[in-house]
Structure formats: structure tokens, C-alpha cells
N, CA, C and O of each residue as an XYZ file, in Angstrom:
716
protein
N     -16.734     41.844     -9.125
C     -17.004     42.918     -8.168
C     -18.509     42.985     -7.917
O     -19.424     42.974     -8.740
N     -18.541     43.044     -6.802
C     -20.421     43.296     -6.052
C     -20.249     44.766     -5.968
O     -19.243     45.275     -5.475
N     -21.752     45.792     -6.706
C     -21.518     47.042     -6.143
C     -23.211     47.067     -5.940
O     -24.057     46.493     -6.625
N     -23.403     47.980     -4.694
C     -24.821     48.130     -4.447
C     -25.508     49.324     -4.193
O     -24.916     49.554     -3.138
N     -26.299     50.296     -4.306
C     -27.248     51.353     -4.227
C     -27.532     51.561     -2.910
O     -28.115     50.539     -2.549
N     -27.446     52.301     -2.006
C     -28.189     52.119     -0.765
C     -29.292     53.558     -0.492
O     -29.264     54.546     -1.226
N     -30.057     53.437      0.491
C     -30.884     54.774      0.802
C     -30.890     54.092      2.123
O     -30.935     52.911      2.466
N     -30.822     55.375      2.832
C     -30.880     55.140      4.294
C     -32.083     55.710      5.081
O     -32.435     56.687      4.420
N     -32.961     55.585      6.252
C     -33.663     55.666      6.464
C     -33.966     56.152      7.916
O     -33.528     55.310      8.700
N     -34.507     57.116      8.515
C     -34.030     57.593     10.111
C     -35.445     56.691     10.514
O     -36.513     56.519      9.926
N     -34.836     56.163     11.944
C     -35.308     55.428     12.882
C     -36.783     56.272     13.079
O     -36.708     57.479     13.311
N     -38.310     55.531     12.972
C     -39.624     55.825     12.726
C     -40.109     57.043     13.733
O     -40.736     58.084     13.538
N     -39.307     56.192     15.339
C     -39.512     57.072     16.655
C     -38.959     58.143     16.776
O     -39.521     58.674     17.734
N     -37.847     59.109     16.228
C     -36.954     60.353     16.364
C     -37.320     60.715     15.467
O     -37.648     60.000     14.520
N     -37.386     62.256     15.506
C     -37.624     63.529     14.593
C     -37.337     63.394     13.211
O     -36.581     62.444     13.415
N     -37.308     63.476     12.460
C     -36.790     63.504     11.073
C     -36.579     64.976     11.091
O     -36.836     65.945     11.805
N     -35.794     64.588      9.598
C     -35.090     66.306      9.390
C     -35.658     65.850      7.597
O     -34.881     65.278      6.832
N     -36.957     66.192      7.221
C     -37.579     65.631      6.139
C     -36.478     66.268      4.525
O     -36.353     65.627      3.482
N     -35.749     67.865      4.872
C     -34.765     67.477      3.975
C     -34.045     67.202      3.689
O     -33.544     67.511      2.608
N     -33.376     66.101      4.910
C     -31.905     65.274      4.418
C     -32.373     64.208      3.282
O     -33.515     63.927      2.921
N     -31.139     63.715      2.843
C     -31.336     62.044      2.122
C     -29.661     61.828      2.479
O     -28.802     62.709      2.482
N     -29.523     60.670      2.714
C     -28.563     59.754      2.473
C     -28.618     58.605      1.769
O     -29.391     57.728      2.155
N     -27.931     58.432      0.783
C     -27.408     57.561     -0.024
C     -26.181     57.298     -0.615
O     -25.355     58.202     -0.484
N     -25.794     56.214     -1.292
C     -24.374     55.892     -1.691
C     -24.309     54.931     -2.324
O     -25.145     54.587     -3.160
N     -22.788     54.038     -1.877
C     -23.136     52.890     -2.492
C     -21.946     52.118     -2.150
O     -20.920     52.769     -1.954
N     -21.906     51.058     -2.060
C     -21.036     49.839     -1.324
C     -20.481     49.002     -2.541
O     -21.144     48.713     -3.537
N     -18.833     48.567     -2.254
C     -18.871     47.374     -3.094
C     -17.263     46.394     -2.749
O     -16.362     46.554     -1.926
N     -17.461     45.580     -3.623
C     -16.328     44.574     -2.591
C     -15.477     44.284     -4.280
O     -16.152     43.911     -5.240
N     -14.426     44.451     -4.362
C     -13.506     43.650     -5.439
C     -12.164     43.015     -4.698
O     -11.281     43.716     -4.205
N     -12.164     41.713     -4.706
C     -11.903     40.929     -4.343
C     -11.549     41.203     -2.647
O     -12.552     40.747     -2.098
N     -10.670     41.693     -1.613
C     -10.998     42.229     -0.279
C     -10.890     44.025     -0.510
O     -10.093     44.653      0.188
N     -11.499     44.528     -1.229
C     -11.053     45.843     -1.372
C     -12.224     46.281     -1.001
O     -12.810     46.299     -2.084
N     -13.163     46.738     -0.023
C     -14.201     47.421      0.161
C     -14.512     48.542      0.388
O     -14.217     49.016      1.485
N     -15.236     49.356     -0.622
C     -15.528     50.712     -0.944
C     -16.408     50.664     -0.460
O     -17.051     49.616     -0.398
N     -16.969     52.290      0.328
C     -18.365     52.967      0.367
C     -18.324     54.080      0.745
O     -17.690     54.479      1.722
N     -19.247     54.962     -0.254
C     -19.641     56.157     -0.564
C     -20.797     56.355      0.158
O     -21.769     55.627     -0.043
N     -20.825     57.285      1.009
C     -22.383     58.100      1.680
C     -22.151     59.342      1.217
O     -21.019     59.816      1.111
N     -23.359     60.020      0.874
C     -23.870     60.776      0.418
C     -24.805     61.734      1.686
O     -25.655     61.136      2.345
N     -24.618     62.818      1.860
C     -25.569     63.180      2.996
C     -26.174     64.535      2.050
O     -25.369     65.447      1.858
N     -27.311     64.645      1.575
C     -27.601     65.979      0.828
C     -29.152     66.757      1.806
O     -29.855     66.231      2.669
N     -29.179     67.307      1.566
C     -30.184     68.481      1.943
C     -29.508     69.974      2.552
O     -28.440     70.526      2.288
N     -30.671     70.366      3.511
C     -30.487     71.406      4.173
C     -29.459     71.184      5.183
O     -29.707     71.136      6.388
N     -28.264     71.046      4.655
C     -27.562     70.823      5.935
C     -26.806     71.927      7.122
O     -25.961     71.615      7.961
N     -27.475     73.432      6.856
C     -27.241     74.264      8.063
C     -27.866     73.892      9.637
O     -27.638     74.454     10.709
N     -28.615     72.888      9.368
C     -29.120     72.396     10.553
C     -28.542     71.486     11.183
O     -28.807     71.242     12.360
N     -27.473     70.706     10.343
C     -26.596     69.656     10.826
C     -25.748     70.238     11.377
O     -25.246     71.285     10.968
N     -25.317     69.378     12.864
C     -23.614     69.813     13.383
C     -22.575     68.882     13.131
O     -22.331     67.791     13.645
N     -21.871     69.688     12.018
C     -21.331     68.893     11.152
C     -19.488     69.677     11.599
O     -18.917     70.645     11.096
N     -19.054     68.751     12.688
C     -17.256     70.060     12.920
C     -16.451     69.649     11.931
O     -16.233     68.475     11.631
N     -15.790     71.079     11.173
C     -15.582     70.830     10.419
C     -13.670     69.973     10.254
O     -12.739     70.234     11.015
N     -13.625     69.207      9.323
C     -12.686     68.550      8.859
C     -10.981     68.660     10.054
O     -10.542     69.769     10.359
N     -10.477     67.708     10.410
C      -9.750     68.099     10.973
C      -8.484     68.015     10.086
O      -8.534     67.581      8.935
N      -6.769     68.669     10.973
C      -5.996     68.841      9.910
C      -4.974     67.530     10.257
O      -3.977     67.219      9.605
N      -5.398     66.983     11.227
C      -4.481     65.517     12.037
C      -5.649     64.828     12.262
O      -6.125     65.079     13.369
N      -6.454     63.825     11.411
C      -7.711     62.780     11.818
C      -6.537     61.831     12.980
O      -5.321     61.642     13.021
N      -7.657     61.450     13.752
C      -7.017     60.542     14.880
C      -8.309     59.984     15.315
O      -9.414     60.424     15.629
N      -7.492     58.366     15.165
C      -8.724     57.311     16.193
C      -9.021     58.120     17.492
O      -8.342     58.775     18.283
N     -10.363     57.777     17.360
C     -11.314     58.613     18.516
C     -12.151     57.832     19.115
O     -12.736     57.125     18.295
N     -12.532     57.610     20.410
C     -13.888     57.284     20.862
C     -15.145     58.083     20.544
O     -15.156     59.107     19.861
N     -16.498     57.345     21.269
C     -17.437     57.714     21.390
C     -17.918     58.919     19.834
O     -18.480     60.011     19.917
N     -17.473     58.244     18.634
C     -17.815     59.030     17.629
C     -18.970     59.822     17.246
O     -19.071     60.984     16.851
N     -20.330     58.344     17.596
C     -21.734     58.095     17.336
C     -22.307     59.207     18.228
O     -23.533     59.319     18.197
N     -21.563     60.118     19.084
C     -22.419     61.003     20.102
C     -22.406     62.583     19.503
O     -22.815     63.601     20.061
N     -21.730     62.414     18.033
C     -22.001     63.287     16.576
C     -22.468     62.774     15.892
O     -22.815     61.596     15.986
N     -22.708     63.879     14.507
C     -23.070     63.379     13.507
C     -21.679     62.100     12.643
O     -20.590     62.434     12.177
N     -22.016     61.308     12.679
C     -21.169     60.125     12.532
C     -21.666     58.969     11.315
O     -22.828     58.565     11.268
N     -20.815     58.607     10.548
C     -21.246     57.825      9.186
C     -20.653     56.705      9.709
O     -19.653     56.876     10.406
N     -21.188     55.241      9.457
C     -20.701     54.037     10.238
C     -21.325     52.925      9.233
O     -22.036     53.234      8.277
N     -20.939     51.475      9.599
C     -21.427     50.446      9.282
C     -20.806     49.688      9.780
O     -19.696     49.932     10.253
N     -21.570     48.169      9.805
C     -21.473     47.184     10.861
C     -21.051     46.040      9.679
O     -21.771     45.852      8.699
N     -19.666     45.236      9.927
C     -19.754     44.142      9.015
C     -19.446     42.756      9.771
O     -18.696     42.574     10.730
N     -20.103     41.989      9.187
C     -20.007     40.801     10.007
C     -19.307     39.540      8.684
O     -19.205     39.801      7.485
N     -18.907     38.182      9.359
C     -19.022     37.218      8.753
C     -19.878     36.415      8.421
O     -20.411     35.988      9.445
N     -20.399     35.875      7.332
C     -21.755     35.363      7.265
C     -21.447     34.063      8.119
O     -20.283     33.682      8.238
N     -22.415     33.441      8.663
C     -22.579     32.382      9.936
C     -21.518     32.590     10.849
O     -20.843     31.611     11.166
N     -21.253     33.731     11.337
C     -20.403     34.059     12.613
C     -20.741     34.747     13.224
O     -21.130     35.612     12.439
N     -21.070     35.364     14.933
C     -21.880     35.615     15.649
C     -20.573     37.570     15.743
O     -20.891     38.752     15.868
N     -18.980     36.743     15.569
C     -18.529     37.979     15.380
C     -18.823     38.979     14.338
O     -19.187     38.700     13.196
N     -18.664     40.003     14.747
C     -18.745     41.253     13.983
C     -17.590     42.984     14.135
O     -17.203     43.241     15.275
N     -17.285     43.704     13.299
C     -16.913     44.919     13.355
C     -17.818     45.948     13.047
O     -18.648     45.906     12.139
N     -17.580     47.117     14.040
C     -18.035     48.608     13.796
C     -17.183     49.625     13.510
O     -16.451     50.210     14.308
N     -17.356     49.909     11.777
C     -16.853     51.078     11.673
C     -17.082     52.297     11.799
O     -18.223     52.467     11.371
N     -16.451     53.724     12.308
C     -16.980     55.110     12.444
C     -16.330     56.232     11.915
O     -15.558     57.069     12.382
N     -16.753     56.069     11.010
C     -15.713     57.758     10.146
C     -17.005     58.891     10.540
O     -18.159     59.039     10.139
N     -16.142     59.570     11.528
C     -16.487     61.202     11.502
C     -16.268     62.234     10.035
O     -15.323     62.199      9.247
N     -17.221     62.933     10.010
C     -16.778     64.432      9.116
C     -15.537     65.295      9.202
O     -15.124     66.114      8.381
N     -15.022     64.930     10.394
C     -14.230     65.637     11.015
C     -12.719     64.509     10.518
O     -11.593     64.894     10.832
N     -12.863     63.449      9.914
C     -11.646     62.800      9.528
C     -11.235     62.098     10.856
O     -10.123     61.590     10.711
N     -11.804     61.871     12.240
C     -11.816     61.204     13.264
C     -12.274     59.705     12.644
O     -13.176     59.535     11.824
N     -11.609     58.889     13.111
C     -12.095     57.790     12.791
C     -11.983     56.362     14.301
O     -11.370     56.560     15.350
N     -12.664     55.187     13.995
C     -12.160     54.277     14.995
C     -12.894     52.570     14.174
O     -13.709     52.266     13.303
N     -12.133     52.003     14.964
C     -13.124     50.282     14.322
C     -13.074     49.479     15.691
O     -12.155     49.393     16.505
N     -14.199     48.981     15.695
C     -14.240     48.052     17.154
C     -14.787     46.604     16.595
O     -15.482     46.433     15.594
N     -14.319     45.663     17.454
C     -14.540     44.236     17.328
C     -15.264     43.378     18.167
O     -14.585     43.051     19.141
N     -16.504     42.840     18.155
C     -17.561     42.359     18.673
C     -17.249     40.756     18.696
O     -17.230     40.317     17.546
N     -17.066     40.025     19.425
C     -17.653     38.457     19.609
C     -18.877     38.497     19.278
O     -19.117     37.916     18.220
N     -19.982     39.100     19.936
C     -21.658     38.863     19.537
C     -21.935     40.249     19.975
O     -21.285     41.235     20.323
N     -23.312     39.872     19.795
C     -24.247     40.545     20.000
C     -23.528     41.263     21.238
O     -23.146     40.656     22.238
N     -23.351     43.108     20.959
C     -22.910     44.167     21.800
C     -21.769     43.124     22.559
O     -21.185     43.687     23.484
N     -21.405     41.874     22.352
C     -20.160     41.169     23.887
C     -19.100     41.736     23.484
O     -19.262     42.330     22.418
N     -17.799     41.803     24.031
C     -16.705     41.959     24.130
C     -15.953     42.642     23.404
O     -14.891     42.370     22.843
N     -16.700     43.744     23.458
C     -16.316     44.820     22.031
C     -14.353     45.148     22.670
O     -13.907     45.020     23.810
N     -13.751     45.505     21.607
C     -12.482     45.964     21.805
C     -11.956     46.712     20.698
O     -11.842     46.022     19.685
N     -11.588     47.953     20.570
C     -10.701     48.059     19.801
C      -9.933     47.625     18.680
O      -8.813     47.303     19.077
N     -10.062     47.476     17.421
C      -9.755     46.657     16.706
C      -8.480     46.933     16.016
O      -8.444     47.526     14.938
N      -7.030     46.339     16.878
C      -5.581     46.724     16.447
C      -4.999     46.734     15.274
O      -4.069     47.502     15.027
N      -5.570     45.718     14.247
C      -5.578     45.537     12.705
C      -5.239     46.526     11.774
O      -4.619     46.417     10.717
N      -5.965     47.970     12.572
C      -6.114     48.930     11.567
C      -5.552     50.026     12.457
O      -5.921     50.296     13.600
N      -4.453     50.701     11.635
C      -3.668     51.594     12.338
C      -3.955     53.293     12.071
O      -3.672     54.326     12.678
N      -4.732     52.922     10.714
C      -5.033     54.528     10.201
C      -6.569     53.674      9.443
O      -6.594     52.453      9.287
N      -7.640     54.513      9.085
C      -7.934     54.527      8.079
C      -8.557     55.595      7.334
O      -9.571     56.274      7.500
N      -7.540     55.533      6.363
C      -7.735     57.114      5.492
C      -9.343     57.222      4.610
O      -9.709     56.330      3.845
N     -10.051     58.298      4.854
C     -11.291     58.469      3.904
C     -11.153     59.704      3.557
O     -10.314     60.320      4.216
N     -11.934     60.533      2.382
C     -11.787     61.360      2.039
C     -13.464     61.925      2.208
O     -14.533     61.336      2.048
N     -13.113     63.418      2.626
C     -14.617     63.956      3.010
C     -14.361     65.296      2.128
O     -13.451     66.074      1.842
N     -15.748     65.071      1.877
C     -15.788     66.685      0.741
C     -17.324     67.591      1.346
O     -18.406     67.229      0.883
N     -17.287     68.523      2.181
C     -18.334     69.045      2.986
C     -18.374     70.659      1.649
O     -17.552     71.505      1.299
N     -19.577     70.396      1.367
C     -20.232     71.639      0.705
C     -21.391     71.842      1.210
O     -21.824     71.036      2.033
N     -22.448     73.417      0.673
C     -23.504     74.195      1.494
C     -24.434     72.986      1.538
O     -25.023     72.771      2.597
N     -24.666     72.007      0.283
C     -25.819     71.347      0.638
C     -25.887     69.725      0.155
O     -26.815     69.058     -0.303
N     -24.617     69.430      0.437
C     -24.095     67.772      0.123
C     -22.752     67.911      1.334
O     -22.282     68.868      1.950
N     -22.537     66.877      1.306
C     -21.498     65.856      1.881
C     -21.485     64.613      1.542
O     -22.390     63.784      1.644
N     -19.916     64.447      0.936
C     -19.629     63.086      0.731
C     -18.321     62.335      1.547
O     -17.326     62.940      1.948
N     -18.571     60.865      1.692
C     -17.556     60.729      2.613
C     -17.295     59.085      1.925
O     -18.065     58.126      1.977
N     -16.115     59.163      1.371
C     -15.789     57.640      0.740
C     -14.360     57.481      1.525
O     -13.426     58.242      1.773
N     -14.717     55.860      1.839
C     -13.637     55.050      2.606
C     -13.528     54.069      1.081
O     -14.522     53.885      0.378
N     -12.375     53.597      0.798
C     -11.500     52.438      0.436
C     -10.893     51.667      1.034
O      -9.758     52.121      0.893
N     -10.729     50.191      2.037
C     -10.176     49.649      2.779
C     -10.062     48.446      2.699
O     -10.975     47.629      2.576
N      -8.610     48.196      2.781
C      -8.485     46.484      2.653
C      -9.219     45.957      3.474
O     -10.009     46.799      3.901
N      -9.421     44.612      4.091
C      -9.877     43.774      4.568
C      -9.141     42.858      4.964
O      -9.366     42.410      6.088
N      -8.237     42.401      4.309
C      -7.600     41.056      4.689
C      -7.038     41.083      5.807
O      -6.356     40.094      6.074
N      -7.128     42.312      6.947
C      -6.468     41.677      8.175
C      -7.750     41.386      9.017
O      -7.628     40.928     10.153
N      -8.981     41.645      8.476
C      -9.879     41.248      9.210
C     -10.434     39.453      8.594
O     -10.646     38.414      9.219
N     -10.498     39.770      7.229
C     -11.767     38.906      6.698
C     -10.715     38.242      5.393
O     -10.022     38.990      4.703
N     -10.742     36.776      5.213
C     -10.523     36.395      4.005
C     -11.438     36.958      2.806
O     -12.591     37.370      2.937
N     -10.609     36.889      1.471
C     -10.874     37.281      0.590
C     -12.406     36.653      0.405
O     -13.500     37.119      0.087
N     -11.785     35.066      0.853
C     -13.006     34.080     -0.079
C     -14.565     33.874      0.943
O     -15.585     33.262      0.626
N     -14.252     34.662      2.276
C     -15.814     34.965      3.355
C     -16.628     36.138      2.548
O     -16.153     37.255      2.347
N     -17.989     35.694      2.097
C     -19.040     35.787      2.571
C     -19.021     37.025      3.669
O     -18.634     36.725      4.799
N     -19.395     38.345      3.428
C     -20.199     39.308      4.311
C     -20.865     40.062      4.227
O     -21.121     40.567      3.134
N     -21.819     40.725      6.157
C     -23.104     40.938      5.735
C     -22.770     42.249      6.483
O     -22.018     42.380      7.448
N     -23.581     43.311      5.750
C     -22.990     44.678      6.375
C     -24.299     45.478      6.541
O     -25.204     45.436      5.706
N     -24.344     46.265      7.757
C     -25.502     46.958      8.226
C     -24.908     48.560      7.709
O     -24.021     49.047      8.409
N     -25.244     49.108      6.878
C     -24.783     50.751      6.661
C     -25.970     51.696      7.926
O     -27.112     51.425      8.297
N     -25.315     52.495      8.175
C     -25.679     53.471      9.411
C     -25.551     54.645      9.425
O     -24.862     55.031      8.480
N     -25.953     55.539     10.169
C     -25.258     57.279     10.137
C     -26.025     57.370     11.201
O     -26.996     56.642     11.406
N     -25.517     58.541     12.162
C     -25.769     59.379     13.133
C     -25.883     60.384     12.800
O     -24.836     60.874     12.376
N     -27.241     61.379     12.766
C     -27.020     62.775     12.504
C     -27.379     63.189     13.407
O     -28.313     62.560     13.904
N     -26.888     64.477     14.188
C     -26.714     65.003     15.433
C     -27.108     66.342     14.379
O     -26.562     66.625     13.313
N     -28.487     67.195     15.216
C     -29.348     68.156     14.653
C     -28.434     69.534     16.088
O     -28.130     69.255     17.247
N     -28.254     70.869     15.385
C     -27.378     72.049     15.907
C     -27.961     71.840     17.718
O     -27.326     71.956     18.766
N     -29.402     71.500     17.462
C     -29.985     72.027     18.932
C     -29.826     70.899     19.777
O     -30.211     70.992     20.942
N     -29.056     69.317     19.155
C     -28.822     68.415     20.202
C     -29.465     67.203     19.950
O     -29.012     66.167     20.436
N     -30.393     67.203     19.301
C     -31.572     66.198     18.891
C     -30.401     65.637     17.705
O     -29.765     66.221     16.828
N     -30.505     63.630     18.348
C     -29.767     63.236     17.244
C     -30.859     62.122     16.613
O     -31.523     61.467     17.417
N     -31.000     61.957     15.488
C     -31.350     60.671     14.512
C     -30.647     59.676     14.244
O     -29.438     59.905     14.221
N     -31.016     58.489     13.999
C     -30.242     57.491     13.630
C     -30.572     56.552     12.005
O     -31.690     56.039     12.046
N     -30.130     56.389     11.229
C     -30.332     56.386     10.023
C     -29.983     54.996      9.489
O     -28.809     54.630      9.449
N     -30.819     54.349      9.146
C     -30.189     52.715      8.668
C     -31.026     52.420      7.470
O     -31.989     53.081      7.083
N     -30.504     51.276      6.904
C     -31.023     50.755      5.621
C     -32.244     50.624      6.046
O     -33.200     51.222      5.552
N     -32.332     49.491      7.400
C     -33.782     48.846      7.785
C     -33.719     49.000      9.724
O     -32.752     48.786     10.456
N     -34.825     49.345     10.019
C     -34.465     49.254     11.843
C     -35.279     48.219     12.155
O     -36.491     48.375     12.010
N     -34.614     46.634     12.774
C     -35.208     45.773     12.968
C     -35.977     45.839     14.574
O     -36.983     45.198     14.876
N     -35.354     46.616     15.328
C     -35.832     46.550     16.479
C     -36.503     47.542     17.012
O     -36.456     48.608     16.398
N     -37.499     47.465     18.590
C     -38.299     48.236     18.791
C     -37.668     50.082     19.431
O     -38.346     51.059     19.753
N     -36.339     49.918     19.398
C     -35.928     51.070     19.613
C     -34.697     51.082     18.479
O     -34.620     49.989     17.918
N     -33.879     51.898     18.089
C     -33.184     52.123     17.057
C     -31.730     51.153     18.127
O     -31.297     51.221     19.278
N     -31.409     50.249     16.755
C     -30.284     49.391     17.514
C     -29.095     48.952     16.284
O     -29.300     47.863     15.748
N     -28.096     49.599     15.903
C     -27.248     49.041     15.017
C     -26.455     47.834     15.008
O     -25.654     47.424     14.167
N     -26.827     47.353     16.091
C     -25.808     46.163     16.027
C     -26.715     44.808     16.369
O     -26.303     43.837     17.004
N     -27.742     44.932     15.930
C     -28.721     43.770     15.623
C     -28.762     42.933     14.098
O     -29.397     43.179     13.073
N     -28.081     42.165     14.335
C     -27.718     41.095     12.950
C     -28.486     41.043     12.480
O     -28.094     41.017     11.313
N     -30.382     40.956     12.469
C     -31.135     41.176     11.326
C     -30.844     42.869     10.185
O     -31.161     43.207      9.044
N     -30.132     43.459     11.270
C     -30.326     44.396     10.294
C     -28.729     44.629      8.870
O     -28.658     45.465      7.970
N     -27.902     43.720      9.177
C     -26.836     43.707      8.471
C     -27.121     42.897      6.853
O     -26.620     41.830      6.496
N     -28.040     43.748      6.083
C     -28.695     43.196      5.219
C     -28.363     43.279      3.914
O     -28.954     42.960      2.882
N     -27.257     43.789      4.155
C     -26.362     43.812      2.558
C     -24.994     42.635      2.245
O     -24.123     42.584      3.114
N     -24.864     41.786      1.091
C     -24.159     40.713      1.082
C     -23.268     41.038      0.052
O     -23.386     41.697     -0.981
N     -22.288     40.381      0.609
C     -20.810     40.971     -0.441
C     -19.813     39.952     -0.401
O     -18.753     40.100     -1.008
């Protein structure tokens, strides 16, 4: 089993909210891939809706506060985006390349995570097979992400590393974790 530490980091150019932190932690046993985010601070400033009682694949997640990551195959130009909302909304989309031919990714019919929202943490852990995406025995490289969307509208974007000159999650330098 690979397990890894992460801290996440809001994009240099947008506001910070200096008392959040996000962190967690990622890991792969044999296609079983876990990850835990952690969102702690002052979070009365976050718009965070709360938990729903029927989660349902959703679009346009990222235009909330939204927990995500990008996994790719190592030497393959394809890639997936995952998006678990707070709200138990979820969706996964499937990339040929760089932003091409994104679609919907049919593979996955539910995927269940569990969210635990208190005054000054949030945690949000997914458990999810893989094997209808990725053989056991591939090599992958995963970009961890979050969207935090601030009460007054102002959103941040939060990554391990931001390789590019404006905040961009789906730039393969930044998928910098190996599993």
C-alpha cells in the first residue's frame, strides 16, 4: 500500500482566507483508492450547503465550494476529474487530453463518500474502486484540488502545486502525486 500526506495550497493570485488549512491524505492498496481532505479553520466564512438527504451526480460542482482531484495514467495524455461536493453531490468526467473531449464518465454509477461538517473542521473521505477505470498493475499520477467558494462569492482554488500562470487543474505538471 502507497499512503501519502498532502497540504494544499490556494492559487498565489486570489484572496486567501489565511485561516483555512487543508490537508489529508491519499493512498492506493492494490485498486482501492482512498482520500481524506481535511478542511479546518474559520469556516463561518465558507459556503458550505449543507449535506444532502439523496446525493446525486451533478454538474458544474467547482462553481461551490467543491473537493476534487485529477487522476491520470502515467504516460497517457488521458485523464479523470473527480468532484465530491459537501453537499454529498458528486460527478467524474473523462478527458482524452489536455481539457479535449471531456464526457461524463459511465463507469461509475454512484460514488458513495462520507462527509462529517462541524463549527471548525470538515472532513470528506471517498473509498473507490478503480478497476473500471485503471488496471490494478498502472502506474498513477493524481493532482488533489478544492474549490472554496467564500459567503460573499469570492472563490479560491487550492492545489498541492499551481503550475500555471493563472490557476489551472487540469495541467499534467501539476498531477504530482504517484501511486
Amino acid at each position: 500500500m502507497n499512503n501519502q500526506t498532502f497540504s494544499l495550497q490556494p492559487f498565489p493570485s486570489t484572496e486567501s482566507f489565511p485561516h483555512l488549512k487543508i490537508t489529508g491524505n491519499i493512498s492506493r492498496n492494490s485498486n482501492q483508492l482512498a482520500i481524506n481532505y481535511n478542511l479546518g479553520g474559520d469556516l463561518k466564512e465558507i459556503a458550505i450547503v449543507p449535506l444532502s438527504n439523496a446525493p446525486l451526480r451533478k454538474h458544474e460542482l467547482w462553481e461551490d465550494t467543491c473537493f476534487e482531484f485529477f487522476l491520470g495514467i502515467k504516460d497517457s495524455a488521458q485523464y479523470w476529474e473527480f468532484n465530491l461536493s459537501p453537499t454529498g453531490h458528486w460527478n467524474v468526467y473523462h478527458f482524452d487530453g489536455y481539457r479535449q473531449g471531456m464526457q461524463e464518465e459511465t463507469a461509475f454509477e454512484k460514488l458513495p463518500f462520507s462527509v462529517q461538517n462541524q463549527v471548525d473542521s470538515l472532513a470528506l473521505v471517498l473509498d473507490v474502486d478503480l478497476d473500471k477505470i485503471v488496471l490494478a498493475n498502472q502506474g498513477i499520477e493524481i493532482g488533489i484540488t478544492t474549490v472554496i467558494k467564500h459567503r460573499d462569492g469570492e472563490i479560491t482554488y487550492w492545489a498541492l502545486t499551481h503550475q500555471g500562470v493563472e490557476a489551472d487543474f487540469h495541467l499534467r505538471d501539476s498531477f504530482i502525486v504517484e501511486l
